[in-house]
LOZA-43743 format. One line per 10 residues: number of its first residue (from 0); for each residue x, y, z of C-alpha. Coordinates in Angstrom, 1 decimal, decimal comma. Example, Ala and Ser with C-alpha at 12.3 -4.5 7.8 and 13.67 -1.06 7.14 Angstrom:
0) 12,3 -4,5 7,8  13,7 -1,1 7,1 $
//
This chain:
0) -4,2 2,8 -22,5  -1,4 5,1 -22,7  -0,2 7,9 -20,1  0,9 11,8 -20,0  3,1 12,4 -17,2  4,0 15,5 -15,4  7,1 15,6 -12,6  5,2 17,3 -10,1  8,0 17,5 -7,4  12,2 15,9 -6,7 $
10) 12,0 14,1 -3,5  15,0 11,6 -2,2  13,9 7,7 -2,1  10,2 9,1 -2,6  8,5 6,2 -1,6  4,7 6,2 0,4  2,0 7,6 -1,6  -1,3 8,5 -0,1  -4,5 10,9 -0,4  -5,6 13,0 3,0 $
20) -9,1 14,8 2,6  -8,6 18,6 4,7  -9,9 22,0 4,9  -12,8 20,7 2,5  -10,4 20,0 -0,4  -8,7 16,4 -1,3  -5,0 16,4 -1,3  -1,8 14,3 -2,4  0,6 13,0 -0,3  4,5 11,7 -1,1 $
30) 6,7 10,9 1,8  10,4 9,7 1,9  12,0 6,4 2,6  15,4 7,9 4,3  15,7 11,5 6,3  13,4 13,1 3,5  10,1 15,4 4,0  6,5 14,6 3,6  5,1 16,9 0,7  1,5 17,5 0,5 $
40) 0,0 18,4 -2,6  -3,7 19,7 -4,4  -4,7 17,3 -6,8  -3,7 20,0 -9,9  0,0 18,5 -8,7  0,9 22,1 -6,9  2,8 22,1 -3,7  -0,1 22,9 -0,5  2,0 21,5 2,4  4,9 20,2 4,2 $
50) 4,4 18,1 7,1  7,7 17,0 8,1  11,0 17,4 7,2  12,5 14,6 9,2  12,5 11,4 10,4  11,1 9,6 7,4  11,4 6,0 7,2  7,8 6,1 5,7  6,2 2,6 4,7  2,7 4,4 4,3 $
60) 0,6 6,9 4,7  -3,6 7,4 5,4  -6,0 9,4 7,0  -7,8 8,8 10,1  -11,9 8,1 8,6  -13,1 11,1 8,4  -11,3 13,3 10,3  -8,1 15,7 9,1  -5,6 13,4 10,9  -2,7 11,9 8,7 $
70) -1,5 8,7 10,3  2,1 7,1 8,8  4,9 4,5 9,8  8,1 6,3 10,0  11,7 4,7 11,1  11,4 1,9 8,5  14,9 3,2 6,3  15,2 -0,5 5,2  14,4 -4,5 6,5  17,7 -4,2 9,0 $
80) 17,3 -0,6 9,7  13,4 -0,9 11,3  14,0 -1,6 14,4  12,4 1,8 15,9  9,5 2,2 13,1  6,7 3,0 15,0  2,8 4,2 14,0  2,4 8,3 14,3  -0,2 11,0 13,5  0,0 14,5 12,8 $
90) -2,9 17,2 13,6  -2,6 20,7 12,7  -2,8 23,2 16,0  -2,2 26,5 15,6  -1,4 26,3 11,7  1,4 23,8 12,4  1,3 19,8 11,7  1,9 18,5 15,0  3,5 14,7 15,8  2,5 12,1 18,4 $
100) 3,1 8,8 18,5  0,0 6,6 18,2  2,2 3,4 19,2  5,9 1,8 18,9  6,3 -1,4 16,5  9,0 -2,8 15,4  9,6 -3,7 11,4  6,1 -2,0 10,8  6,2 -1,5 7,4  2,4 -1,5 5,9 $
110) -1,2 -0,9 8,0  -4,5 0,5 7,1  -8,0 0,8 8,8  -11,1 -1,6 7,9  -14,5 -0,8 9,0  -17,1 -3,2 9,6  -20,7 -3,0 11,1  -20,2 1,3 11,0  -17,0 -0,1 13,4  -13,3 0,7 12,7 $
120) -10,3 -1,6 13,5  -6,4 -0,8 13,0  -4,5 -3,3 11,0  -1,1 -3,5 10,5  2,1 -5,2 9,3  5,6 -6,1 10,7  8,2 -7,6 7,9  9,9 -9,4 10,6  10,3 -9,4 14,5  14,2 -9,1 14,7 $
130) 17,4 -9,5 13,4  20,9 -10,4 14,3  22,8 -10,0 11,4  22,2 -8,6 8,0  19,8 -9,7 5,9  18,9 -11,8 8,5  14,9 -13,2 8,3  15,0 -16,5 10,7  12,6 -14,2 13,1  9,1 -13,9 11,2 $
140) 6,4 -11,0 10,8  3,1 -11,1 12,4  -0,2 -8,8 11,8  -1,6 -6,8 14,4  -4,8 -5,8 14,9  -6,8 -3,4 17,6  -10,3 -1,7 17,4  -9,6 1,7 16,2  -9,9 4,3 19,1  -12,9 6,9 18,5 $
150) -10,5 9,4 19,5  -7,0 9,4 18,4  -5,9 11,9 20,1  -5,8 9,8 23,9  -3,2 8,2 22,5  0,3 9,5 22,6  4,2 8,8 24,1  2,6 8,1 27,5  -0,1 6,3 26,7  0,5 4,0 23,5 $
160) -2,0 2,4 21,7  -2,2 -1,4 22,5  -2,1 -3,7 19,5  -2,9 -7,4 19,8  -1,1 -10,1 17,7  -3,4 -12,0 15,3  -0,9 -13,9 13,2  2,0 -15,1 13,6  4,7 -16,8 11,9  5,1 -14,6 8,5 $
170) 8,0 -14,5 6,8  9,1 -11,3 4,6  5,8 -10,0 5,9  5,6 -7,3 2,8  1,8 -7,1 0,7  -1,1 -4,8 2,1  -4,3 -4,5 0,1  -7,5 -3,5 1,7  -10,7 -4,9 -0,2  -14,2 -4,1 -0,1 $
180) -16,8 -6,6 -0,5  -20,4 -6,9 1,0  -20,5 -3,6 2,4  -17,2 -4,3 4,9  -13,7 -4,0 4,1  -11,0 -6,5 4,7  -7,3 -7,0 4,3  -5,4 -9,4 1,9  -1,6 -9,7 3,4  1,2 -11,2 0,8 $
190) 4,2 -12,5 2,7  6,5 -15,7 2,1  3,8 -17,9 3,5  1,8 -17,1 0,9  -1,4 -14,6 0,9  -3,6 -14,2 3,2  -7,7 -12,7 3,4  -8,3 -11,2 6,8  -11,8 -10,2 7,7  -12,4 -7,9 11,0 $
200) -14,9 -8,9 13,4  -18,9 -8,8 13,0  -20,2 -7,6 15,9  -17,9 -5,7 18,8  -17,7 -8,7 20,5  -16,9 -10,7 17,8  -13,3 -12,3 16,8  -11,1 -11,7 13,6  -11,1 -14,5 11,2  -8,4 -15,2 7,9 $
210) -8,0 -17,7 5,5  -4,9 -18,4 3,4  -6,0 -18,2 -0,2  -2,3 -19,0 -1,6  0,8 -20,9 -0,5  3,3 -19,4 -3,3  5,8 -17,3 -1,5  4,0 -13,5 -2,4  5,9 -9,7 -2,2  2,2 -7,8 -3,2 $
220) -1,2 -8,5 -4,3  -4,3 -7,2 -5,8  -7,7 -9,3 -5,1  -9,9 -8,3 -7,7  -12,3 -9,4 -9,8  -10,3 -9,0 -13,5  -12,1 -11,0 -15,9  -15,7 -9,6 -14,9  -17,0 -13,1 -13,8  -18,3 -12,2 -10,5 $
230) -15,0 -13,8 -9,0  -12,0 -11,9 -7,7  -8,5 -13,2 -9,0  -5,1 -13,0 -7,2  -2,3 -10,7 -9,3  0,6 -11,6 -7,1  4,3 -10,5 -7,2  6,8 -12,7 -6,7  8,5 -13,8 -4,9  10,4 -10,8 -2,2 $
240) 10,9 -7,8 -4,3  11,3 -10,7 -7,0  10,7 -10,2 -10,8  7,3 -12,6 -11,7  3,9 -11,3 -12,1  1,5 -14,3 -12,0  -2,4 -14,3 -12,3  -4,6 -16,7 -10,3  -8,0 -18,0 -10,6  -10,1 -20,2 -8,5 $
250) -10,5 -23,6 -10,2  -12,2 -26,6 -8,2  -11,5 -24,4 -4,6  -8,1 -23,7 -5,5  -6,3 -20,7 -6,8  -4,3 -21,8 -10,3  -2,1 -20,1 -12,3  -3,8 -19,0 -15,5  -1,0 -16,2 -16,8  2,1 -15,0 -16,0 $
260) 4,1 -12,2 -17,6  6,3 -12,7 -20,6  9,7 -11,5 -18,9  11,5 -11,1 -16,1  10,6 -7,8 -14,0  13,6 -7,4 -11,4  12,5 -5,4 -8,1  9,0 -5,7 -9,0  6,9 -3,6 -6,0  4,4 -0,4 -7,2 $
270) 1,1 -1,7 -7,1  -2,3 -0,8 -7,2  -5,7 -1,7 -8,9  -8,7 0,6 -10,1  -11,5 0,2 -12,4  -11,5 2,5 -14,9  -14,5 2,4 -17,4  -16,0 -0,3 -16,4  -12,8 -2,7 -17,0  -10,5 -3,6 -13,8 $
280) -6,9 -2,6 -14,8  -3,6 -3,4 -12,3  -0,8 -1,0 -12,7  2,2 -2,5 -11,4  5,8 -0,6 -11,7  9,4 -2,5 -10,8  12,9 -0,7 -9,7  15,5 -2,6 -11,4  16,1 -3,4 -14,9  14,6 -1,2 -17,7 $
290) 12,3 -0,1 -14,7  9,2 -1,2 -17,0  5,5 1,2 -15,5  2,8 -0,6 -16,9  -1,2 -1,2 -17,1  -2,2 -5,0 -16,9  -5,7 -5,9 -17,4  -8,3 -8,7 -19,0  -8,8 -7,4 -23,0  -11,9 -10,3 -22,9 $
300) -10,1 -12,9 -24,5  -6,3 -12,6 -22,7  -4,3 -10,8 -20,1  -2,9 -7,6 -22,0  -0,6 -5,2 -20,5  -0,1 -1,6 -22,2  2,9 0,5 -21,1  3,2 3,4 -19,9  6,5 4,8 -18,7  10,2 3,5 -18,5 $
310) 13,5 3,9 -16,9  11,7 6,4 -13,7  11,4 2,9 -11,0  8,0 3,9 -9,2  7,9 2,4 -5,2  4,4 3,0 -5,0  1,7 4,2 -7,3  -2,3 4,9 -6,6  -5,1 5,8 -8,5  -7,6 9,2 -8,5 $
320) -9,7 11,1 -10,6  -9,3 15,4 -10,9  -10,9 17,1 -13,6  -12,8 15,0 -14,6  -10,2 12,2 -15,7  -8,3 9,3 -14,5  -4,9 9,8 -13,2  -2,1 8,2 -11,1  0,4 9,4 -8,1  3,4 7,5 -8,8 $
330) 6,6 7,7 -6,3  9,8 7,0 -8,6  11,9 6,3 -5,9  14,6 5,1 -8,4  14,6 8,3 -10,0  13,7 10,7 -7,2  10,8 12,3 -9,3  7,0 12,7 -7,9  4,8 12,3 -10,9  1,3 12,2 -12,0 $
340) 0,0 10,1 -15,0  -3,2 11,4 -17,0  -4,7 8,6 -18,2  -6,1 8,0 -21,6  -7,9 4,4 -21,5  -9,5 4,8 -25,3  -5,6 5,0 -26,7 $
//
């Protein structure tokens, strides 16, 4: 696989990475770690919108199912400066993106919505509960849960949404990836502890459930079926904003190592996974070092990985199709560039 890429925008610390579905049309959306904008863009890579100029602080960014609502974190400048993140959502009103708060939470840093049943439930992430010092992680994460409200818009400064804890206990609380399976979605949540498959409710009277499907200390993950066999595999990062990629596959009930990168990969943390003609590719970026942007998939006999950019240090990085081909929305954070990569997966 190689890549053409195209520097679609300069944004400081670009960092959260989304898509957001209005006025009929998909879109492209890049938001700022520090006191940066939110850019929204067509999928050609031109310029449509600009949300916000200010806070920032942005972790990630989604859309409400189904409706043109764009929900982020924002406060989150860095682990012991997150203190005020809190969950927002902006609706357009008179031609103007409008802010409310959909609920404070400290340390949030990822979230997401799961549906189940034709039901949809809020997830989401806190890195850690509190801090004293600097660089101080003795008070762990947890993951929060509610059933998503069937109209966001109740919710506001006056009348938060309430979130109920779900797990507790989770140190460096950082991974998010939301899986399908069975015709329901699910989360798996990499953190310290390990990683973790949470499953919403059944029925609306039903509880959550998780399982921990790894006790190796985990920044991301992708839980994917790579090999083809029927049988997702665990591509883990590791361990906090470390520099090892490791591949797991389930031996005898337990998940064992079965590759791990050739070198070291300091600040490893874009991540995302898409099938692309018919094979199940990871791309995974770090921010240190030689900043190494890369596919990773199984070639049928081995793990191969084909590059595909250096030196630009992508944060976050998802997949979409425009035109007919494959491309990818890649925050270089390191580098301050928003870029798209066309894919070529024949090359």
């Amino acid at each position: 696989m190689k890549a053409t890429k195209k520097v679609i925008a300069h944004l400081e610390k670009c960092y959260a990475v989304g898509t957001f579905r209005y006025d009929g049309a998909d879109h492209l959306i890049t938001a700022a770690e520090k006191a940066d904008p939110c850019y929204g863009f067509d999928l050609q890579g031109r310029l449509c919108d600009t949300f916000w100029e200010a806070p920032g602080g942005v972790m990630t960014v989604t859309q409400v199912p189904g409706q043109p609502i764009l929900m982020a974190t924002q406060r989150f400048y860095s682990p012991d400066d997150s203190a005020s993140a809190r969950i927002v959502y902006y609706r357009r009103i008179d031609g103007v993106w409008q802010c409310e708060l959909l609920c404070e939470l400290p340390f949030v840093h990822r979230f997401g919505v799961l549906e189940r049943a034709g039901r949809y439930y809020l997830i989401a992430c806190t890195l850690k509960s509190a801090h004293a010092f600097e660089h101080d992680w003795t008070c762990p994460g947890r993951v929060w849960v509610a059933p998503f409200p069937e109209d966001i818009t109740r919710y506001n400064a006056e009348n938060p949404l309430p979130l109920t804890p779900l797990l507790s206990g989770l140190y460096k609380n950082h991974g998010f990836e939301i899986c399908r399976e069975d015709g329901y979605s699910f989360a798996a949540v990499a953190c310290e502890n390990g990683v973790y498959k949470i499953v919403p409710p059944e029925t609306p009277e039903g509880a959550w459930s998780w399982e921990q499907l790894l006790d190796t200390p985990a920044s991301d993950v992708l839980y994917l079926d790579f090999d083809g066999d029927g049988e997702r595999e665990l591509l883990v990062l590791s361990p906090f904003h470390g520099d090892t990629l490791t591949i797991y596959k389930k031996r005898d009930g337990r998940f064992t190592e079965v590759y791990r990168h050739p070198k070291p990969l300091p600040f490893l943390h874009a991540i995302w996974g898409a099938e692309i003609g018919g094979r199940t590719y990871g791309f995974i970026g770090n921010r240190d070092g030689s900043r190494d942007f890369f596919a990773i998939y199984w070639n049928g006999t081995d793990y191969v990985f084909d590059m595909l950019d250096q030196g630009a240090g992508a944060a976050n990085v998802l997949h979409f199709r425009a035109d007919g081909k494959d491309k990818l929305l890649a925050a270089n954070r390191e580098t301050d560039e928003v870029a798209v990569y066309t894919l070529d997966a024949e090359a």
